[in-house]
C-alpha positions as CSV (number, residue, x, y, z in Angstrom):
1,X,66.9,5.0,141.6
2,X,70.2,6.9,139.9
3,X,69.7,9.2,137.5
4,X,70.7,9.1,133.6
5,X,74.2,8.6,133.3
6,X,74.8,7.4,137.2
7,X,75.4,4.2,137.9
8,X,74.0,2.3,141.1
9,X,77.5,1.8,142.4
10,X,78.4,5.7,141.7
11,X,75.2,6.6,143.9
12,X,75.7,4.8,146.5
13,X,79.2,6.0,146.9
14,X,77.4,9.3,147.0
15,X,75.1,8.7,148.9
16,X,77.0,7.1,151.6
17,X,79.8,10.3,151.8
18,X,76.7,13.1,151.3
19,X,75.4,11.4,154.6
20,X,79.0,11.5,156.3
21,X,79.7,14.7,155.3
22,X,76.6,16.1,156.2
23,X,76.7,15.1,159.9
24,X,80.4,15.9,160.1
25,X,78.9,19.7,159.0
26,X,76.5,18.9,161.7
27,X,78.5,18.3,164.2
28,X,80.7,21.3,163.6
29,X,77.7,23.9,163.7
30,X,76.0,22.1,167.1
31,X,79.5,22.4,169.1
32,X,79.6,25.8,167.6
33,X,76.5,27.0,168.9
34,X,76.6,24.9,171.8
35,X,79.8,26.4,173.2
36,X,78.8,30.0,172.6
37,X,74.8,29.6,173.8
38,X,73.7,32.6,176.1
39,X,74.0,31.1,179.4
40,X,70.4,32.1,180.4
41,X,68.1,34.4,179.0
42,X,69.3,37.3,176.6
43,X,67.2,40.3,175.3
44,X,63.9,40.6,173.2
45,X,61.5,37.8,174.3
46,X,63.9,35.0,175.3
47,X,63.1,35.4,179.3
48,X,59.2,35.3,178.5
49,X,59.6,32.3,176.4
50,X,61.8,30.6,178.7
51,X,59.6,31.1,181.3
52,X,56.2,30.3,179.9
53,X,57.6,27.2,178.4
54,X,59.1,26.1,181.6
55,X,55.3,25.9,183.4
56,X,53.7,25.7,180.0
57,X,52.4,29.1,180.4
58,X,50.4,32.0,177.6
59,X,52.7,33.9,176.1
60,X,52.1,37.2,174.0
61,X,50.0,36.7,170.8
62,X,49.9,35.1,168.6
63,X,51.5,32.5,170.8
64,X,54.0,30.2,170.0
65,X,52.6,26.3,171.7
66,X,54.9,23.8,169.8
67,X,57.7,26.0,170.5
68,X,56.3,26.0,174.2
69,X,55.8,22.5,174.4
70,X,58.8,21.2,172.6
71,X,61.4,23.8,175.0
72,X,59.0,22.3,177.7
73,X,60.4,18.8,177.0
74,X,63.6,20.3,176.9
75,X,63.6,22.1,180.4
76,X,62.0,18.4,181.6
77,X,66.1,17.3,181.3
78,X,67.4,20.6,183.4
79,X,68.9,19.2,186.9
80,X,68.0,22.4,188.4
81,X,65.7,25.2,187.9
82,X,69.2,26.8,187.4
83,X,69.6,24.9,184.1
84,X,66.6,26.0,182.8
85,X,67.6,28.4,180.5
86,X,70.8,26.3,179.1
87,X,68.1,23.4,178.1
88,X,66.1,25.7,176.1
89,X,69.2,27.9,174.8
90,X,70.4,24.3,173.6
91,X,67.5,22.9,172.5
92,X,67.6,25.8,169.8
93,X,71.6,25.1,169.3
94,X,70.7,21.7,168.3
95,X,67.6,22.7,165.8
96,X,70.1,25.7,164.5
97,X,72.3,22.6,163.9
98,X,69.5,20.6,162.0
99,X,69.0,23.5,160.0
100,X,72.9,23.6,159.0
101,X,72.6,19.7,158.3
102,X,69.5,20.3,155.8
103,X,71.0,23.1,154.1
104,X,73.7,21.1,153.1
105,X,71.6,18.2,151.7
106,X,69.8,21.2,150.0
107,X,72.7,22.2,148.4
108,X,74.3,19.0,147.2
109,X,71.4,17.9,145.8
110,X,71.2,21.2,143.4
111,X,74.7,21.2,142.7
112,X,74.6,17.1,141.9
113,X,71.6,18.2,139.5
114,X,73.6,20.8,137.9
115,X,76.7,18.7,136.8
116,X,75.0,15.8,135.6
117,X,71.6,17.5,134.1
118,X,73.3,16.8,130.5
119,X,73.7,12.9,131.6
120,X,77.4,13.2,132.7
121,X,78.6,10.7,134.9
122,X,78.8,11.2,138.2
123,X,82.6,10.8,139.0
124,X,85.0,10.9,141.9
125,X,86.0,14.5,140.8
126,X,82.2,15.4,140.8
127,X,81.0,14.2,144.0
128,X,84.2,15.8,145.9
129,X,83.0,19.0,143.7
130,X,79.1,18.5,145.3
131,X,80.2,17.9,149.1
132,X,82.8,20.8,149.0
133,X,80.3,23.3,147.3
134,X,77.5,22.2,150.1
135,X,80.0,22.2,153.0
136,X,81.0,25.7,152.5
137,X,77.5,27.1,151.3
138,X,76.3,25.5,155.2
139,X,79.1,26.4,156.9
140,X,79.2,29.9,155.5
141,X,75.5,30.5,156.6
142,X,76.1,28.7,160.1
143,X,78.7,31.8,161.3
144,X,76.4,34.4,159.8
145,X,76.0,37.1,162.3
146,X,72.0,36.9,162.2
147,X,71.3,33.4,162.3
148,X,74.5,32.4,164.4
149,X,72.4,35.6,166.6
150,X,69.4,33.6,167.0
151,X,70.6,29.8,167.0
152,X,72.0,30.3,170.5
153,X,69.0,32.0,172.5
154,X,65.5,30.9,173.7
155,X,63.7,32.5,170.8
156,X,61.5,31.2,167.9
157,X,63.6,31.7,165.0
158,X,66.1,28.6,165.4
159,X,62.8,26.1,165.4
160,X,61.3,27.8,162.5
161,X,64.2,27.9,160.4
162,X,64.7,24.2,161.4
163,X,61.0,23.6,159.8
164,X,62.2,26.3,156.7
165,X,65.0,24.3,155.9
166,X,63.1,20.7,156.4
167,X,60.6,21.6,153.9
168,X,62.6,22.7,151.3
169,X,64.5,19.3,151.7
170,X,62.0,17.3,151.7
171,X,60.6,18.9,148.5
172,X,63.6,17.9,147.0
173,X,63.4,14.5,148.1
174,X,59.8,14.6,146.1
175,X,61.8,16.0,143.4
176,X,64.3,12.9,143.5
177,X,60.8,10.7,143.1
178,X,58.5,12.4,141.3
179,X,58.2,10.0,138.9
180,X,57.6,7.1,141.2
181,X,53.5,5.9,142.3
182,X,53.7,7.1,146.1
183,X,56.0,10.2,145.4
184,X,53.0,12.6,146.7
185,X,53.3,11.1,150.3
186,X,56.4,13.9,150.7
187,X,53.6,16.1,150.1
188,X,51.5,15.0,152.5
189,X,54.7,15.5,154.5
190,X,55.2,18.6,154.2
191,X,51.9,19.6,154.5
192,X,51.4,18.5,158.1
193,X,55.3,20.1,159.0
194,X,53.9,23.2,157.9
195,X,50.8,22.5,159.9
196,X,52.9,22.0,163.2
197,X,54.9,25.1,162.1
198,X,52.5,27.9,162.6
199,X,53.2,27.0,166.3
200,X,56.4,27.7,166.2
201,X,56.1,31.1,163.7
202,X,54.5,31.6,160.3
203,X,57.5,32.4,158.7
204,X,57.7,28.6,157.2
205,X,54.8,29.8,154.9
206,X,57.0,31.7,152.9
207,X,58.6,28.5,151.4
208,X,55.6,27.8,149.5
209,X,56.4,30.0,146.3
210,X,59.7,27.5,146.7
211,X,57.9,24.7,146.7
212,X,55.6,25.6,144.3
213,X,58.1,26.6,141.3
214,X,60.0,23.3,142.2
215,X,56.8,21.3,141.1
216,X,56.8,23.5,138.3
217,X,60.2,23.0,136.6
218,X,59.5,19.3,137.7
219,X,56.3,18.3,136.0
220,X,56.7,20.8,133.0
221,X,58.5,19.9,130.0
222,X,59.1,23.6,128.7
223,X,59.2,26.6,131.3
224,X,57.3,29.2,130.4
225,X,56.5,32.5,131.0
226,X,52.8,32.1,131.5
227,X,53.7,28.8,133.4
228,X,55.8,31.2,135.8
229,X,53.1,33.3,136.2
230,X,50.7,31.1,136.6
231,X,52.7,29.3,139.2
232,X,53.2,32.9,140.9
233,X,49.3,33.3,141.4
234,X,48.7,29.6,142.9
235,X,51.9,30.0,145.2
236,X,50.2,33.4,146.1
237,X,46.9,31.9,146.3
238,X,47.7,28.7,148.8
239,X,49.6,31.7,151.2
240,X,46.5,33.5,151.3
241,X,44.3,30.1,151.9
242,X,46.6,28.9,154.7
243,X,47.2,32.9,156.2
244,X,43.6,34.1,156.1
245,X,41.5,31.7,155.7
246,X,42.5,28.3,157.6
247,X,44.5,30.1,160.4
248,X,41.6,32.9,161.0
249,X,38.2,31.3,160.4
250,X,38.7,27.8,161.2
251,X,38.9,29.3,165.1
252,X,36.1,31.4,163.9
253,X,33.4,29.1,163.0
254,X,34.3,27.1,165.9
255,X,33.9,29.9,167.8
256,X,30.3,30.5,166.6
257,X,29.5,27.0,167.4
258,X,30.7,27.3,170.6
259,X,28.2,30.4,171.1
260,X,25.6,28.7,170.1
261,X,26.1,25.7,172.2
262,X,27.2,28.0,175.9
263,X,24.3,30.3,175.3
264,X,21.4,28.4,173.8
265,X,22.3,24.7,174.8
266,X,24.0,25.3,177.9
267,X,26.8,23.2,177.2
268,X,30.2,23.6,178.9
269,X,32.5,26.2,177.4
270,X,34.1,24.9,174.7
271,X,32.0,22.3,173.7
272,X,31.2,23.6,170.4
273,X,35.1,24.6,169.3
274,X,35.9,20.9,170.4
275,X,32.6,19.3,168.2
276,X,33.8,21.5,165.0
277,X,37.6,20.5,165.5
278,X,36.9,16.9,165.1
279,X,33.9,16.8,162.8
280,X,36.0,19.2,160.7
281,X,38.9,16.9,160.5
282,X,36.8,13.3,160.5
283,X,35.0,14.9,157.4
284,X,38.0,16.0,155.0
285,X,39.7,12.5,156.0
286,X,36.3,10.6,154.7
287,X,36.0,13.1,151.6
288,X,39.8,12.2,151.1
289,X,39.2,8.5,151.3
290,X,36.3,9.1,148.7
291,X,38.5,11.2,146.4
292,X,40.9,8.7,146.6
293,X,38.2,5.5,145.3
294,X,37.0,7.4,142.7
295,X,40.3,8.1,141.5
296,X,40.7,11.8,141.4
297,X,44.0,12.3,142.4
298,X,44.6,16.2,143.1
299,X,41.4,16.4,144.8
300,X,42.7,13.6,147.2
301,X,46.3,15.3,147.7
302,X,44.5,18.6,148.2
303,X,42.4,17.3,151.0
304,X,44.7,15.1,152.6
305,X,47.1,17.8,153.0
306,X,44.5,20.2,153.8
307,X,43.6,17.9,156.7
308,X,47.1,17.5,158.1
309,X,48.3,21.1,158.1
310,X,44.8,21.3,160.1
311,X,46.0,18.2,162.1
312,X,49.5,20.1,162.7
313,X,47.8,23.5,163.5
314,X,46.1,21.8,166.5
315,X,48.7,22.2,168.6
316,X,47.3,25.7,169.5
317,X,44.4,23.5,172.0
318,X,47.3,23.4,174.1
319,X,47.0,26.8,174.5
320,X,43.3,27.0,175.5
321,X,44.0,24.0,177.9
322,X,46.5,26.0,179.5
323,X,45.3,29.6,179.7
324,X,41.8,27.5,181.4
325,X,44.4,26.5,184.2
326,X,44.9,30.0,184.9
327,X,48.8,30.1,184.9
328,X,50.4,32.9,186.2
329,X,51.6,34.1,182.8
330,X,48.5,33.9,180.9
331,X,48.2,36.6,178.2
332,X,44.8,37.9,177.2
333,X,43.3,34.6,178.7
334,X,42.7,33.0,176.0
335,X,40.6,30.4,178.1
336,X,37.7,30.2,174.9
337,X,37.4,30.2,171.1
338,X,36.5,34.1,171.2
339,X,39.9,35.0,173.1
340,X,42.1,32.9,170.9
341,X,40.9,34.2,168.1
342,X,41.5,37.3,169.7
343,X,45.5,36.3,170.4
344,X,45.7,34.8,166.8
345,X,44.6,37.9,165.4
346,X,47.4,40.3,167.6
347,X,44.2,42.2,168.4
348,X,46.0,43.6,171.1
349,X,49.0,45.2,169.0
350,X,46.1,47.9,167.2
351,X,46.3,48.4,163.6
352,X,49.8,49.0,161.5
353,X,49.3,50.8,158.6
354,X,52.2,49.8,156.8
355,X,50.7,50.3,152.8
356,X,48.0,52.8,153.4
357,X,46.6,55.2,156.6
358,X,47.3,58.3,158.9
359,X,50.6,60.2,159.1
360,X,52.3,59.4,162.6
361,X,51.2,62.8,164.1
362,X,47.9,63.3,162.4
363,X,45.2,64.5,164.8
364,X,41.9,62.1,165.2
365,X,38.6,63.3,164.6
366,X,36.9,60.3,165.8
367,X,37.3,56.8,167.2
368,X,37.1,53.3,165.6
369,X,34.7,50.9,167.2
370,X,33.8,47.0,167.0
371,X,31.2,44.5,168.6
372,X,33.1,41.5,170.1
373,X,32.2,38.3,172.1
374,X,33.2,37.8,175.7
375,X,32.6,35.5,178.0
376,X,31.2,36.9,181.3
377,X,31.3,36.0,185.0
378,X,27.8,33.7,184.3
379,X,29.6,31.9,182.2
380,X,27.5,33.2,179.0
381,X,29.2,35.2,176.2
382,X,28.5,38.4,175.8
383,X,28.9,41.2,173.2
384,X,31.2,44.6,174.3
385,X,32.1,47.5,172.5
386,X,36.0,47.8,172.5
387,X,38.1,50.4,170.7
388,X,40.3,49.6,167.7
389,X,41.6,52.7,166.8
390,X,41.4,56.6,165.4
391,X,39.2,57.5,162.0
392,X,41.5,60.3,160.5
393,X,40.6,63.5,158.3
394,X,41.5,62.5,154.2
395,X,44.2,65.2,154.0
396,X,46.5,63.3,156.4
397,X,45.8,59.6,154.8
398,X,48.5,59.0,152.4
399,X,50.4,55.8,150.8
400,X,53.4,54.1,153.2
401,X,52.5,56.6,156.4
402,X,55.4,54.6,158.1
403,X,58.3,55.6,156.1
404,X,59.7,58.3,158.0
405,X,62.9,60.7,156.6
406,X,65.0,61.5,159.7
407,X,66.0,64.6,157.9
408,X,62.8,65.8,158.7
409,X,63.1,65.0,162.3
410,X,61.6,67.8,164.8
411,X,64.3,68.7,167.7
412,X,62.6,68.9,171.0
413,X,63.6,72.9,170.8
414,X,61.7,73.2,167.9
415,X,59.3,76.4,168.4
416,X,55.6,76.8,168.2
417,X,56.2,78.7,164.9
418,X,57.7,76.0,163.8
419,X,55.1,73.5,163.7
420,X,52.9,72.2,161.2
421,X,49.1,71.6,161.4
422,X,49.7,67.7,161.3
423,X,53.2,67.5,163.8
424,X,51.6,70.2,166.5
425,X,48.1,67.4,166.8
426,X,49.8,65.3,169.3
427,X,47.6,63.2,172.1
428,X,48.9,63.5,175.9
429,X,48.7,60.1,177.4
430,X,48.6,61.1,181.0
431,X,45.2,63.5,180.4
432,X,43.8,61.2,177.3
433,X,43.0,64.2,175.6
434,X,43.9,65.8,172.3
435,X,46.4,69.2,171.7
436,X,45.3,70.4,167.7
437,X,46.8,73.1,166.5
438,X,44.4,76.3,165.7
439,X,45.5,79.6,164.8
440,X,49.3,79.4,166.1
441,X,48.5,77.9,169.5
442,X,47.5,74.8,170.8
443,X,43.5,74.5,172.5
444,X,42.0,71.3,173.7
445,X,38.9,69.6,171.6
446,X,35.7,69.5,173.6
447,X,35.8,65.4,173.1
448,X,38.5,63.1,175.0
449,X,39.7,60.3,173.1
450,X,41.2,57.3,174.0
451,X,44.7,56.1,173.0
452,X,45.5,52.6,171.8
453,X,48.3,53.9,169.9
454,X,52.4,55.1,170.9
455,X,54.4,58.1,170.3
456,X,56.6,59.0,167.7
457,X,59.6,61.4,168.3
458,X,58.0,64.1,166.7
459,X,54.6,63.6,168.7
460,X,57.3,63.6,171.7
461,X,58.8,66.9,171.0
462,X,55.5,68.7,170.0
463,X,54.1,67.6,173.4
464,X,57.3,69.2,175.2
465,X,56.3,72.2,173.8
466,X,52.5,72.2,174.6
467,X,52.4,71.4,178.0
């Protein structure tokens, strides 16, 4: 349906060049990245990738199984185990490219709403105007050294800015219908990509404060500032529900059941995770389906769309299906609902804290402790006691402890008179005990503590000097 002041014949001339021209950008951007693809596996986590996607493997957490599966699907078309790599390598060249293509229809369709939002026609002049303005915004951003970096290895990056820049398109498309009776199926949409985008990365929910003020400056009549604000808080609000809530305790719960079903019904492992998943999902379609009779419209788009991001985040079964057929990558064995929550919650990587904890070097008093659920050799879970981490003294606690000046940099010549208190407290791996600095010299504490946490350079230099 043309907008005011298009005609129908304008619009499909439009149309029918914005489609031409975006593959033509297409094409340019997937020969691009296609000629100048590492030829196998490059730095950072590329080799593990390629590898646990080739045997459908358990990489680090918090895993990555669409990623996994779709790369698998790639490798499937490799003549040769030697051809591995290139299959994944150009399965990423080809989303990179996808990305380029939906940036451009991104960009056309803002700049088309720009020249005619006062009702102008849409003219020859014009249209050249919107395909040259969205050919060189995508082709600018295709030979950018950071993504042109990552569209031609085996990581995550390309897939997830594929699913970035789908999102934001098809919001756009909503836009371009908003008006119409079944425009809130692109919502649905984009609901369940985001769904199948946490297994690829959770960068993709960072689109939603996009998203969000789109709707906004769609629906309202007048922006305000309140409106902004208020669109701000909800934008914030659905990150949090989606990040913290459906991610997290969706495994949780399920992991609960499962407990309850290995250790008092003596059910198969599990069991329970597998009962929740699809009563959980049965139940918000039905409650959907009755929203939808009794005519309450939000509460239907909100549960339908709540039910397919859940529908999308499934894919991360695969992983427990996988890591219970013991590959030979399998990290943390996340073979029940306790482990993968486990991976999904990078339990393994200790705390980071980024806003708010312990200088670097500051020496521990004590140790952190928490209760969690195993499953044992009898096949039962079982609570442990695991260590999380280092309780610290108040005086070394202070706001941003990870901001470090490099003008304050310790040499490794540095003197014992030259330490502080807080630099001299350094913990020596190799003896898992603790240096702290009393009276000018260094003495060891009467209680050994364990170390789930690295080195800086200054912890480096004060050991050099201890020992």
């Amino acid at each position: 349906m043309p907008f005011c002041g298009q005609t129908e014949t304008q619009m499909n001339s439009y149309k029918r060049w914005n489609n031409i021209v975006g593959w033509i950008v297409f094409a340019i951007a997937a020969m691009t990245y296609l000629l100048t693809m590492e030829p196998s596996s490059s730095l950072w986590d590329c080799s593990e990738f390629i590898a646990t996607s080739y045997k459908l493997e358990v990489g680090h957490p918090p895993g990555a199984p669409l990623f996994m599966l779709l790369a698998r699907l790639a490798t499937i078309l490799a003549p040769s185990t030697y051809y591995v790599p290139h299959m994944v390598n150009a399965m990423n060249c080809l989303a990179s490219a996808f990305c380029i293509l939906f940036l451009f229809w991104t960009i056309t369709h803002l700049a088309r709403r720009i020249l005619t939002r006062q009702g102008a026609e849409l003219t020859k002049a014009n249209i050249v105007a919107v395909l040259g303005t969205g050919a060189v915004g995508a082709l600018a951003y295709t030979f950018t050294d950071t993504f042109w970096f990552s569209a031609v290895e085996g990581e995550v990056y390309a897939l997830s800015s594929k699913f970035t820049a789908l999102v934001v398109w098809l919001m756009l498309k909503w836009e371009e219908q908003a008006d119409q009776p079944h425009s809130m199926r692109w919502i649905v949409l984009i609901a369940y990509l985001m769904g199948l985008s946490i297994g690829v990365h959770i960068l993709n929910l960072l689109c939603i404060p996009a998203l969000v003020f789109i709707y906004y400056f769609r629906k309202t009549a007048t922006v305000t500032w309140r409106g902004i604000a208020l669109s701000t808080l909800v934008s914030g609000a659905m990150i949090v529900f989606v990040n913290n809530i459906i991610i997290p305790y969706t495994v949780w719960i399920g992991a609960q059941i499962d407990t309850l079903f290995v250790n008092t019904f003596g059910l198969p492992v599990n069991s329970g995770i597998t009962l929740f998943a699809l009563a959980l999902i049965i139940g918000l379609g039905w409650a959907a389906w009755a929203a939808h009779k009794q005519g309450r419209v939000l509460l239907n788009i909100i549960l339908l769309s709540t039910t397919m991001i859940l529908v999308g985040y499934s894919s991360y079964a695969s992983v427990t299906i996988r890591a219970a057929a013991n590959p030979p990558m399998n990290s943390n064995n996340p073979n029940n609902p306790h482990a993968l929550l486990s991976l999904l919650n990078r339990d393994q990587y200790g705390d980071r804290p980024l806003l708010y904890g312990a200088q670097y070097s500051a020496p521990p008093e004590g140790v952190k402790e928490k209760k969690v659920w195993y499953l044992d050799e009898d096949g039962k879970y079982k609570i442990a006691t695991v260590l999380t981490g280092y309780t610290h003294a108040p005086e070394f606690m202070q706001l941003f402890p990870r901001m470090w000046n490099y003008s304050k940099a310790i040499p490794a010549t540095t003197t014992a008179s030259q330490f502080s208190r807080s630099t001299c407290a350094v913990a020596f791996r190799s003896a898992r005990c603790s240096f702290v600095m009393e009276e000018g010299r260094c003495s060891q504490p009467k209680k050994s503590l364990p170390l789930p946490v690295p080195f800086s350079n200054a912890s480096c230099a004060a050991l050099t000097w201890a020992s």
